[in-house]
N, C-alpha and C positions, 0 to 999 in steps of 0.2 A: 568705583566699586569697593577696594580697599577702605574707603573712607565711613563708607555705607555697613560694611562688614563689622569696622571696630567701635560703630556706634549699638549695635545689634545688641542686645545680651538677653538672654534666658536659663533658667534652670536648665540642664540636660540631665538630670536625672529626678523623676516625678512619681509623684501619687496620682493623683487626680486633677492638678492643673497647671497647665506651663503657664508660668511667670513671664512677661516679654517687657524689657526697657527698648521703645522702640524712638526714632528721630520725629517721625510721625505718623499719621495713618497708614496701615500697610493691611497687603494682602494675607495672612499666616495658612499655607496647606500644610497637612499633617500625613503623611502616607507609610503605609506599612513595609518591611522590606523587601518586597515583590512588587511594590512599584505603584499598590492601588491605594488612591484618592481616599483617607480616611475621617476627613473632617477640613472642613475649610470655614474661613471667617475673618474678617475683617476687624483689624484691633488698632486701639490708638494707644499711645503712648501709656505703660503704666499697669494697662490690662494685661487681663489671665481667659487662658482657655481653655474650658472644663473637658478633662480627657478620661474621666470615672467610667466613661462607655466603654472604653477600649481595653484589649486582654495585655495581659501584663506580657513584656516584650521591649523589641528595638523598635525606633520608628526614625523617620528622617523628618524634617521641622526644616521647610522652605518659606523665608519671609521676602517678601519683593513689595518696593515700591516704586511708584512708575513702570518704564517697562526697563531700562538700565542697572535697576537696582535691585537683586538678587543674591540672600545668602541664604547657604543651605548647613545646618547641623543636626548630629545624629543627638536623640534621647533614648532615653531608657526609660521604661515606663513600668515601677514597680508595685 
């Protein structure tokens, strides 16, 4: 999991689309800070996820691949 973690990277602070350098295909949930499901989507290496829908705010950005591999970071979405 540590290994899975320091491979992860994304913008944490955004406009309109997180950036994700990811190992490989993974799951990306996007939820607000109350805990609700704000957009979900499956991204490969490289890809961005357009987040223009959403109000300007915190959000939490949970990436999981497989079912062992799970990291979770907070963005700001300005």
């Amino acid at each position: 999991i540590k290994q899975f973690d320091k491979v992860v990277k994304m913008n944490t602070i955004v406009e309109n689309e997180l950036k994700l350098q990811l190992p490989s295909r993974s799951t990306v949930n996007v939820y607000s800070v109350d805990g609700k499901l704000v957009s979900s989507n499956r991204v490969n290496d490289g890809e961005s996820v357009q987040l223009s829908h959403l109000a300007k705010g915190n959000y939490v950005v949970t990436v999981q691949y497989n079912f062992q591999n799970k990291v979770s970071r907070k963005i700001i979405k300005k």
